[in-house]
LUMMARTOR-101507 format. One record per atom (N, C-alpha, C): residue number from 1; residue in one letter; atom name; y, z, x. Coordinates in nm, 3 decimals, decimal comma. Example, Ala and Ser with C-alpha at 12.3 -4.5 7.8 and 13.67 -1.06 7.14 Angstrom:
BEGIN
(dogu 1 'A' 'N' (-0,569 0,780 1,319))
(dogu 1 'A' 'CA' (-0,450 0,780 1,230))
(dogu 1 'A' 'C' (-0,330 0,780 1,320))
(dogu 2 'S' 'N' (-0,225 0,708 1,285))
(dogu 2 'S' 'CA' (-0,106 0,714 1,367))
(dogu 2 'S' 'C' (0,003 0,787 1,290))
//
This chain:
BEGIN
(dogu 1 'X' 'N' (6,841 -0,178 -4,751))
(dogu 1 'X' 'CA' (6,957 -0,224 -4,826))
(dogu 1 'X' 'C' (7,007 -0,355 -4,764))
(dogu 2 'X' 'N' (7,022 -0,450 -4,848))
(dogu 2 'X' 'CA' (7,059 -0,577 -4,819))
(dogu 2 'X' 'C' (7,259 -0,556 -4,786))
(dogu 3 'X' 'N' (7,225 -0,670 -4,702))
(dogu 3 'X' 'CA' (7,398 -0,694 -4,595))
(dogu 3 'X' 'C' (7,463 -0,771 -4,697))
(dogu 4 'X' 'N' (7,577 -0,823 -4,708))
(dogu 4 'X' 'CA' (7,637 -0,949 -4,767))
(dogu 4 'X' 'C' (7,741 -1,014 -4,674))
(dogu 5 'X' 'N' (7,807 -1,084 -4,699))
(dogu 5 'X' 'CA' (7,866 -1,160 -4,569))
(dogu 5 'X' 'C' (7,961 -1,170 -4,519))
(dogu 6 'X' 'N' (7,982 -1,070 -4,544))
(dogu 6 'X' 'CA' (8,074 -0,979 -4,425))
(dogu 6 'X' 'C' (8,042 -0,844 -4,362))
(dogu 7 'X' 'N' (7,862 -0,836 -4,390))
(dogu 7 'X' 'CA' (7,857 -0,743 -4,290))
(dogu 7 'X' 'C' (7,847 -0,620 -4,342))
(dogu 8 'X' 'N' (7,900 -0,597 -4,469))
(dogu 8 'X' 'CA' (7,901 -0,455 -4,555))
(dogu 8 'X' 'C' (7,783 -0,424 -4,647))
(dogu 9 'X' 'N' (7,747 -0,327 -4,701))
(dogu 9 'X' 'CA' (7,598 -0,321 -4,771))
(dogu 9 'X' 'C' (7,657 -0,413 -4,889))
(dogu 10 'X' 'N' (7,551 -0,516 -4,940))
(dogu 10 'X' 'CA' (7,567 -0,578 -5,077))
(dogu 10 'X' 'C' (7,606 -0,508 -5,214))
(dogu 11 'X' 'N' (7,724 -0,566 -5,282))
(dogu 11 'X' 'CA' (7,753 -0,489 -5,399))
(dogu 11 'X' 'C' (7,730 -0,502 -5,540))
(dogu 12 'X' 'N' (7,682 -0,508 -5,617))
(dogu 12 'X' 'CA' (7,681 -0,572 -5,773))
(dogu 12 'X' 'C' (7,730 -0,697 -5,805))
(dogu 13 'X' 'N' (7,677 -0,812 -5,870))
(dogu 13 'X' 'CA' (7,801 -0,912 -5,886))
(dogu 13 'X' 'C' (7,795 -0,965 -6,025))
(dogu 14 'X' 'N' (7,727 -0,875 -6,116))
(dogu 14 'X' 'CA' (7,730 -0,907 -6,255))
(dogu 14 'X' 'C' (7,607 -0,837 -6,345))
(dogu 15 'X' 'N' (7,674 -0,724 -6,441))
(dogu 15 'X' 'CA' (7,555 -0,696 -6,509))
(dogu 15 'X' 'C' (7,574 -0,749 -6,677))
(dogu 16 'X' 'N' (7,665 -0,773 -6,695))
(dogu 16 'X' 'CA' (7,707 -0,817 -6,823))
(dogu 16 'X' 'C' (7,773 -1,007 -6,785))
(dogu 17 'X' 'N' (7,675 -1,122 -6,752))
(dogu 17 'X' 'CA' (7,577 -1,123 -6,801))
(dogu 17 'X' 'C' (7,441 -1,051 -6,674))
(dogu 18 'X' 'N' (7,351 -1,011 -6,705))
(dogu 18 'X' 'CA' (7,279 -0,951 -6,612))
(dogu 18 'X' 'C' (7,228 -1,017 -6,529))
(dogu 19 'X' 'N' (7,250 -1,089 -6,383))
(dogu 19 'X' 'CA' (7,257 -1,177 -6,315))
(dogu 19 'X' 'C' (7,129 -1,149 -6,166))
(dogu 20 'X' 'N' (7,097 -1,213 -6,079))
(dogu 20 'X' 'CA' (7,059 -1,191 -5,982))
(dogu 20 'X' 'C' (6,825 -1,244 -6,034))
(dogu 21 'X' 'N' (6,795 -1,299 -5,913))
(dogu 21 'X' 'CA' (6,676 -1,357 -5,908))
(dogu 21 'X' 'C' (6,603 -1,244 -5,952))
(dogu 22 'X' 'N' (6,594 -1,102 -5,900))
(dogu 22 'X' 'CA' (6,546 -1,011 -6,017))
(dogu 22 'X' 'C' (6,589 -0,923 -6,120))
(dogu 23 'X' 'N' (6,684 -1,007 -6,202))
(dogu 23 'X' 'CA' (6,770 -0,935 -6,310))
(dogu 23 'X' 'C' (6,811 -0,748 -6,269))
(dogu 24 'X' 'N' (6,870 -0,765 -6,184))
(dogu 24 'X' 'CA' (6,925 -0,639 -6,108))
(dogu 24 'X' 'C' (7,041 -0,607 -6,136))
(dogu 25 'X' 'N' (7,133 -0,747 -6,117))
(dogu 25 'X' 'CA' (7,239 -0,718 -6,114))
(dogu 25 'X' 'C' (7,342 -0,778 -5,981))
(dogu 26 'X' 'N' (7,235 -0,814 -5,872))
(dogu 26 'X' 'CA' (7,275 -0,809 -5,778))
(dogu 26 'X' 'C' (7,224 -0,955 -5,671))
(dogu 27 'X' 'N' (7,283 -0,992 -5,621))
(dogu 27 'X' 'CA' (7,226 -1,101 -5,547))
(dogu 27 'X' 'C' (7,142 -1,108 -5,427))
(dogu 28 'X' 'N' (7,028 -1,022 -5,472))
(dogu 28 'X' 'CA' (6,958 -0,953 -5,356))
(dogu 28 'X' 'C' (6,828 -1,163 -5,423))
(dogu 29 'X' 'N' (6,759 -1,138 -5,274))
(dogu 29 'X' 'CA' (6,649 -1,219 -5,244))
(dogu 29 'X' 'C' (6,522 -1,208 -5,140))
(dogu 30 'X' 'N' (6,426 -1,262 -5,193))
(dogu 30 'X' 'CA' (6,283 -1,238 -5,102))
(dogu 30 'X' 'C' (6,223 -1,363 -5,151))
(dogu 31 'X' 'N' (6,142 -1,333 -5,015))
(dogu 31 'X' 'CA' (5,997 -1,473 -5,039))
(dogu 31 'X' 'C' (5,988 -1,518 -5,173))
(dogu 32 'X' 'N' (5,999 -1,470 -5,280))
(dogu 32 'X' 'CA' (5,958 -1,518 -5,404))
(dogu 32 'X' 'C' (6,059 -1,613 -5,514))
(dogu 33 'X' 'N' (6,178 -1,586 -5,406))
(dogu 33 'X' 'CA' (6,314 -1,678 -5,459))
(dogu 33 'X' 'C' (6,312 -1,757 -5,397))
(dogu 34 'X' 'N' (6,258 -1,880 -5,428))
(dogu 34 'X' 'CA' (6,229 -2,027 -5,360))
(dogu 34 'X' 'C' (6,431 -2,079 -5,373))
(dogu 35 'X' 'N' (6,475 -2,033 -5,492))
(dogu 35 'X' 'CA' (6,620 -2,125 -5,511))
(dogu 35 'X' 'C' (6,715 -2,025 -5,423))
(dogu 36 'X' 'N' (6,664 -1,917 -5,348))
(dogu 36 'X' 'CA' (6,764 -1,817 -5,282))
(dogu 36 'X' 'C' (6,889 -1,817 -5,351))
(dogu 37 'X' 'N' (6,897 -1,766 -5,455))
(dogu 37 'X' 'CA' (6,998 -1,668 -5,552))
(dogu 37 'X' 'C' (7,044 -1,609 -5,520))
(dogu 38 'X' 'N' (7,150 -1,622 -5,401))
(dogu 38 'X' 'CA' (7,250 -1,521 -5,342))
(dogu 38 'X' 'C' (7,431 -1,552 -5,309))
(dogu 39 'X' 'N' (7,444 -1,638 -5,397))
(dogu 39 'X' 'CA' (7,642 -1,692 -5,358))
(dogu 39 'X' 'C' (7,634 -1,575 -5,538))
(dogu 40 'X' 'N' (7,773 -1,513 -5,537))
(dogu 40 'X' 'CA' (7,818 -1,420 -5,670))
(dogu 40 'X' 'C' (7,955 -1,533 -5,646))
(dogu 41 'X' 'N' (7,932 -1,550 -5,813))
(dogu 41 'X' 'CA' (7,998 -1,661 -5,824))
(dogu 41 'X' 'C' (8,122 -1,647 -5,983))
(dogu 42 'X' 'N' (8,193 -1,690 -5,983))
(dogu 42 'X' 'CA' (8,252 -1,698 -6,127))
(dogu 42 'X' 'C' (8,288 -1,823 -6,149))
(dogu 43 'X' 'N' (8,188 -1,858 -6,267))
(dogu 43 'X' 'CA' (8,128 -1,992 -6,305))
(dogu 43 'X' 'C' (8,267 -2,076 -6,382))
(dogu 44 'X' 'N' (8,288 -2,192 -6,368))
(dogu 44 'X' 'CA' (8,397 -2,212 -6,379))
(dogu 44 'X' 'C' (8,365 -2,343 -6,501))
(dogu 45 'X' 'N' (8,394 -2,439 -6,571))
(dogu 45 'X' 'CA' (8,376 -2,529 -6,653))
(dogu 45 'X' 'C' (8,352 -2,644 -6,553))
(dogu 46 'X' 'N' (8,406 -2,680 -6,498))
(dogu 46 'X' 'CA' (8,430 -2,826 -6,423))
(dogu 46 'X' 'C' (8,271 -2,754 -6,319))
(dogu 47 'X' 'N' (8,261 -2,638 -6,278))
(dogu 47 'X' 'CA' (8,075 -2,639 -6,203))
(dogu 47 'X' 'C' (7,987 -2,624 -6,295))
(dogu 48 'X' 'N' (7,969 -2,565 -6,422))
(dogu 48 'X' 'CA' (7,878 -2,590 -6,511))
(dogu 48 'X' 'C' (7,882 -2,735 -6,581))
(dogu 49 'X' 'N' (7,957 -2,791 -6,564))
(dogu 49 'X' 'CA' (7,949 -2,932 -6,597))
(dogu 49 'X' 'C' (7,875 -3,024 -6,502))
(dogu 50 'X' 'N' (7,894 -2,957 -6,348))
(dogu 50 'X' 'CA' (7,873 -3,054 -6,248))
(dogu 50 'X' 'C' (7,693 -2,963 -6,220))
(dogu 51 'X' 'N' (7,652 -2,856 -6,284))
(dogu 51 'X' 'CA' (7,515 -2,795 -6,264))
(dogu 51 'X' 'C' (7,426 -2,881 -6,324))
(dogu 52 'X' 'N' (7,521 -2,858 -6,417))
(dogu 52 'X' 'CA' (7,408 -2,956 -6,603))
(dogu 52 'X' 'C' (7,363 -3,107 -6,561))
(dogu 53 'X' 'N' (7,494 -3,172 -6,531))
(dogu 53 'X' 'CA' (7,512 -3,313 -6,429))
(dogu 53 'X' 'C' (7,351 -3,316 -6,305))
(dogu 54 'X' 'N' (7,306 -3,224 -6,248))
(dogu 54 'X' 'CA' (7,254 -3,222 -6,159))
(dogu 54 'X' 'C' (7,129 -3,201 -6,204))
(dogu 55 'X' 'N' (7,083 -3,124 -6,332))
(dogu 55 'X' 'CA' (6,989 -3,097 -6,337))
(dogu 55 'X' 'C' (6,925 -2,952 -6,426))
(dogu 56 'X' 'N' (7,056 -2,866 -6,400))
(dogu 56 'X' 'CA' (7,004 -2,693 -6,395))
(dogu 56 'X' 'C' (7,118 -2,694 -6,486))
(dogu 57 'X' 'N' (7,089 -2,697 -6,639))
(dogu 57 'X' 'CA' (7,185 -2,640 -6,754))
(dogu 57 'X' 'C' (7,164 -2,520 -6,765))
(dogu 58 'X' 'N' (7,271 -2,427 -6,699))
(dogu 58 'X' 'CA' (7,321 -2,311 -6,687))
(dogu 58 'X' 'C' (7,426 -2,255 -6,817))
(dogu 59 'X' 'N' (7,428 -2,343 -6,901))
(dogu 59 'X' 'CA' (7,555 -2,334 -7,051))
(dogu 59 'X' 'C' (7,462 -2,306 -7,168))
(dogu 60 'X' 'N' (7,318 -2,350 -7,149))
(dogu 60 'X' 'CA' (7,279 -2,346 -7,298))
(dogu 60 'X' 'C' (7,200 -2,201 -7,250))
(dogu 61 'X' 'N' (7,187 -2,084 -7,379))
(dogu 61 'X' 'CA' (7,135 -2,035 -7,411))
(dogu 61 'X' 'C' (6,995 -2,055 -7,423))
(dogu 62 'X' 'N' (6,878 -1,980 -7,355))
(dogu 62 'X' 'CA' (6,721 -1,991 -7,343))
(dogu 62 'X' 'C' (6,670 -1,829 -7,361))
(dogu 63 'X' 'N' (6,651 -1,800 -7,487))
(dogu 63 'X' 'CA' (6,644 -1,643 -7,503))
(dogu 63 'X' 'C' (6,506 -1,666 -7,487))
(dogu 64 'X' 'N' (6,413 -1,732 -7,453))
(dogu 64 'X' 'CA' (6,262 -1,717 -7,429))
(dogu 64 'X' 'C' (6,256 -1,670 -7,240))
(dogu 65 'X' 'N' (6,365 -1,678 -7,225))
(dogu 65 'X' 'CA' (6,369 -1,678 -7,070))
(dogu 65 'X' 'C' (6,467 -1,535 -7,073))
(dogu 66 'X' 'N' (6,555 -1,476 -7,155))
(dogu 66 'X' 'CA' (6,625 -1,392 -7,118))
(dogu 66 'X' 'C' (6,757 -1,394 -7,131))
(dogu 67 'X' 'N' (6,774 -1,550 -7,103))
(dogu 67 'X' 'CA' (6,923 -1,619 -7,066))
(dogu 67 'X' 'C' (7,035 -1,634 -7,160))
(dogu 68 'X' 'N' (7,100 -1,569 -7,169))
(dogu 68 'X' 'CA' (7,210 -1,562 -7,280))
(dogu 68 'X' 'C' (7,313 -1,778 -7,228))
(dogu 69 'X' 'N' (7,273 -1,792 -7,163))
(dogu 69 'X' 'CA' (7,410 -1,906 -7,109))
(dogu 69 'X' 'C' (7,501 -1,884 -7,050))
(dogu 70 'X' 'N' (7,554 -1,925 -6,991))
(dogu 70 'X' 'CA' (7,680 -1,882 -6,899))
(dogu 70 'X' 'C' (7,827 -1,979 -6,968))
(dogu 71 'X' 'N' (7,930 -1,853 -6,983))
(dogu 71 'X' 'CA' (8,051 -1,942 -7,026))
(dogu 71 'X' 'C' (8,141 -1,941 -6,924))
(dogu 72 'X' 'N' (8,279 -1,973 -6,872))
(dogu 72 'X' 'CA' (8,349 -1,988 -6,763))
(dogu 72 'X' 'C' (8,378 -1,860 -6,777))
(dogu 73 'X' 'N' (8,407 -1,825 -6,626))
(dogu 73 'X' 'CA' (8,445 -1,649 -6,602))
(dogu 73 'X' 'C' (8,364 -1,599 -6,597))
(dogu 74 'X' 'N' (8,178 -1,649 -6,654))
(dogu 74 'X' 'CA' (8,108 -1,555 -6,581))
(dogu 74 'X' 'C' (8,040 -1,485 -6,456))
(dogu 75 'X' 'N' (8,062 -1,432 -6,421))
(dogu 75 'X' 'CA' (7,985 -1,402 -6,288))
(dogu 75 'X' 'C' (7,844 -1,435 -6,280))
(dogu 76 'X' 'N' (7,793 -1,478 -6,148))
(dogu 76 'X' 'CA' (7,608 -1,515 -6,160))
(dogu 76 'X' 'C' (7,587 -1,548 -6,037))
(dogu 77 'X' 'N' (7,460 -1,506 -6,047))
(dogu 77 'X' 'CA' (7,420 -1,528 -5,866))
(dogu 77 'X' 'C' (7,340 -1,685 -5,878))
(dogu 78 'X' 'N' (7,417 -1,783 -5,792))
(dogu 78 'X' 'CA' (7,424 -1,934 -5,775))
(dogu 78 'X' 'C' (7,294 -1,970 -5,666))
(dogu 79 'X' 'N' (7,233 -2,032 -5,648))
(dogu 79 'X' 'CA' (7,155 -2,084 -5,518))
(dogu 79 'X' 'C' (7,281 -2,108 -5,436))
(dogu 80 'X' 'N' (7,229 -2,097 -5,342))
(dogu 80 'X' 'CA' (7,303 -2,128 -5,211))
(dogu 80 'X' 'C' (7,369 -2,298 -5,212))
(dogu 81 'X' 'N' (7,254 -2,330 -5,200))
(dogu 81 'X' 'CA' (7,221 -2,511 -5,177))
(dogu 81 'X' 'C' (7,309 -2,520 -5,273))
(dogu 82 'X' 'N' (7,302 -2,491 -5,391))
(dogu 82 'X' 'CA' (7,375 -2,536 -5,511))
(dogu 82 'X' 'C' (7,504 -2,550 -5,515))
(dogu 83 'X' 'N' (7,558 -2,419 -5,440))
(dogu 83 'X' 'CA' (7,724 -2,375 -5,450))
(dogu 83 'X' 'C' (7,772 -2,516 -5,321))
(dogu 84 'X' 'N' (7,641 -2,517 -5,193))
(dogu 84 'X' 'CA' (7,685 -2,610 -5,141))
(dogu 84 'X' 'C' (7,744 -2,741 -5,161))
(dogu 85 'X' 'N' (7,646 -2,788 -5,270))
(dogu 85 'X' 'CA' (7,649 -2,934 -5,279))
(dogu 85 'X' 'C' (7,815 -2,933 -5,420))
(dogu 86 'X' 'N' (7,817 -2,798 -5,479))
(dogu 86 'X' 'CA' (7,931 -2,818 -5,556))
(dogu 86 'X' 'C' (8,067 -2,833 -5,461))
(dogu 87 'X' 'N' (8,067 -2,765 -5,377))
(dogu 87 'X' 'CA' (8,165 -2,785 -5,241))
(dogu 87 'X' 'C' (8,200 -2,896 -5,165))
(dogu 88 'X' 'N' (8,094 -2,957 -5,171))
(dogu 88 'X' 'CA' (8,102 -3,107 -5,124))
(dogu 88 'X' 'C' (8,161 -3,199 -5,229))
(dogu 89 'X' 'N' (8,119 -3,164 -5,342))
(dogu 89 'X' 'CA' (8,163 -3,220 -5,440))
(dogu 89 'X' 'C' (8,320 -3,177 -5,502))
(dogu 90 'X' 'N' (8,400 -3,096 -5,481))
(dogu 90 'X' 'CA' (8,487 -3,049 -5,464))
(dogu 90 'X' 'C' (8,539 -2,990 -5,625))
(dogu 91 'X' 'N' (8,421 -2,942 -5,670))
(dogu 91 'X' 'CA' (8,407 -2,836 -5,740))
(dogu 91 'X' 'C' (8,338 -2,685 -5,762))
(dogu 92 'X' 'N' (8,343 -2,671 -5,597))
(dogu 92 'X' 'CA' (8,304 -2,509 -5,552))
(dogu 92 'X' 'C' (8,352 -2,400 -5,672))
(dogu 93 'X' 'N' (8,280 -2,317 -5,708))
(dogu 93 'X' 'CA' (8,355 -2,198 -5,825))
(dogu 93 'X' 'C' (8,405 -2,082 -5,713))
(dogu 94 'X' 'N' (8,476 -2,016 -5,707))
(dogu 94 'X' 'CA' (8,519 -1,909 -5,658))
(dogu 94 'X' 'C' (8,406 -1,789 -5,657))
(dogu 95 'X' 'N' (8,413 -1,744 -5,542))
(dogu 95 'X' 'CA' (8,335 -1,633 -5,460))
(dogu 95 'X' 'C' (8,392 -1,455 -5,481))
(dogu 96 'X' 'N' (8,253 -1,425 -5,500))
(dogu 96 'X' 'CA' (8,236 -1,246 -5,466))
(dogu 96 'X' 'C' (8,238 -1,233 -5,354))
(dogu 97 'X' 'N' (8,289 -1,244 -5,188))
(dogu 97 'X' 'CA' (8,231 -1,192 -5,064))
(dogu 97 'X' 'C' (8,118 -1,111 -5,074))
(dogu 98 'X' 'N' (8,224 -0,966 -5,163))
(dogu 98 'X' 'CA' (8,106 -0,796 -5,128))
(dogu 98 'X' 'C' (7,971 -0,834 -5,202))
(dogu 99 'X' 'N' (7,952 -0,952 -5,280))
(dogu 99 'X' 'CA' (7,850 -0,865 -5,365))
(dogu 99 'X' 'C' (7,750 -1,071 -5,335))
(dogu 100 'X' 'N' (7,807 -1,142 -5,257))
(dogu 100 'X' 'CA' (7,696 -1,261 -5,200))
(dogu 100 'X' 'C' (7,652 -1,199 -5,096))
(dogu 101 'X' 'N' (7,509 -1,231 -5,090))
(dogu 101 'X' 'CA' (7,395 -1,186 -4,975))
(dogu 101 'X' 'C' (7,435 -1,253 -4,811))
(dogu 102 'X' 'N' (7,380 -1,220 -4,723))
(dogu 102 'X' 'CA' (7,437 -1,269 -4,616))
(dogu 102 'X' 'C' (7,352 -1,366 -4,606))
(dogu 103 'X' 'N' (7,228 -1,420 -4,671))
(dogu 103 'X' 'CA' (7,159 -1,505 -4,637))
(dogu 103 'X' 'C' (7,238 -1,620 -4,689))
(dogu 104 'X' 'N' (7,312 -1,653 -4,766))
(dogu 104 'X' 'CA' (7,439 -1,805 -4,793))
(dogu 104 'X' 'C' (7,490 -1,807 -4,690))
(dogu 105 'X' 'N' (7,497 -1,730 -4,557))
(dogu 105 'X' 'CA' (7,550 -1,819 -4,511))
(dogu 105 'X' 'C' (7,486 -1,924 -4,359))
(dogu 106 'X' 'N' (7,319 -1,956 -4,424))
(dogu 106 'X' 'CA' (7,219 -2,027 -4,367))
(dogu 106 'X' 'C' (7,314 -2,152 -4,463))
(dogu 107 'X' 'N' (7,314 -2,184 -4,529))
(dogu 107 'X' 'CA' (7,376 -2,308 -4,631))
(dogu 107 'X' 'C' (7,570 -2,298 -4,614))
(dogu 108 'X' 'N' (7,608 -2,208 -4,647))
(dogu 108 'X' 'CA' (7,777 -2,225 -4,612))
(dogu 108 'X' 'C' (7,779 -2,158 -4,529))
(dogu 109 'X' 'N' (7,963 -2,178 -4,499))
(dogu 109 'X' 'CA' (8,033 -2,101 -4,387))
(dogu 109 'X' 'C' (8,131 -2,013 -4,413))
(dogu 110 'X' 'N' (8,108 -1,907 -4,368))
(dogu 110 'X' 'CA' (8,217 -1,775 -4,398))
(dogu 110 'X' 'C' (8,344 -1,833 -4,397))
(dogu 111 'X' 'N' (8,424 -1,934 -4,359))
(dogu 111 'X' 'CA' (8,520 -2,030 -4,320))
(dogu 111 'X' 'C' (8,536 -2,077 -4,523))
(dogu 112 'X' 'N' (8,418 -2,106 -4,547))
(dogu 112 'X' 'CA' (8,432 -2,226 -4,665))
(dogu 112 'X' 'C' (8,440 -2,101 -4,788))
(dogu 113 'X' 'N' (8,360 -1,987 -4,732))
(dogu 113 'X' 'CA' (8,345 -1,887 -4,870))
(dogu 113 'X' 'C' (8,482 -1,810 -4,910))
(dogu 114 'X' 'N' (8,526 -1,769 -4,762))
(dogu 114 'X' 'CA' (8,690 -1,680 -4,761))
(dogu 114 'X' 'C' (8,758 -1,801 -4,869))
(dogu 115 'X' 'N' (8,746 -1,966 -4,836))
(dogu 115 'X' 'CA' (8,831 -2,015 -4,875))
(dogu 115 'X' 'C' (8,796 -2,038 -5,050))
(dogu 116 'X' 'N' (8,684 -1,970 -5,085))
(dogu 116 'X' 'CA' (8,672 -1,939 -5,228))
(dogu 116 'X' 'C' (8,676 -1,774 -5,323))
(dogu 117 'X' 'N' (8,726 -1,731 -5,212))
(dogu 117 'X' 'CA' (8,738 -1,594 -5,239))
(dogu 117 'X' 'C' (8,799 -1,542 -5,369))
(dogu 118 'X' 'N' (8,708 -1,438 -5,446))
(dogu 118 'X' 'CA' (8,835 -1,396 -5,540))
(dogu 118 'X' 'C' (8,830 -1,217 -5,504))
(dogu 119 'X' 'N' (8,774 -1,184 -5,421))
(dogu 119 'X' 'CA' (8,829 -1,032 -5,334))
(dogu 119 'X' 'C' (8,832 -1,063 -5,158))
//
């Protein structure tokens, strides 16, 4: 059972939309998640603007892939790197603690995540 980062077993961070690198639910990761899909996130307008901006349109709908789109308020498991560089950019979306993997915090700091906390 995977940790999250604070130390407690990892918790769910979205099944409606059904979220996580192996559509679980959960922001679990292994060798095979090159983008390490583990910040639980609630996606906000001003970071799907700044995703799309970057590269990774996370708004449009791709039902050949599964992907319903993400609208603001949804929950979704973020790359790490990603949530980083939105932080720098000073449009970080607000944080799951229980249910991000402990591996985010190779890329952030428990310092930067508390300060996006929404439990």
């Amino acid at each position: 059972m995977a940790n999250n980062v604070l130390g407690t077993p990892l918790e769910t961070c979205s099944t409606d939309p059904l979220t996580g690198f192996y559509r679980d639910g959960c922001c679990s990761t292994g060798g095979d998640d090159a983008g390490v899909h583990v910040v639980c996130s609630r996606v906000t307008a001003e970071f799907l603007a700044f995703s799309q901006a970057a590269g990774n349109d996370l708004s449009t709908p791709r039902p050949e892939f599964g992907f319903p789109g993400l609208q603001p308020g949804d929950q979704w498991c973020l790359c790490a790197s990603r949530w980083a560089e939105a932080l720098e950019a000073g449009v970080a979306p607000p944080v799951v603690l229980t249910a991000t993997h402990a591996r985010a915090l190779e890329w952030c700091s428990l310092d930067d995540l508390r300060a996006h906390a929404i439990d």
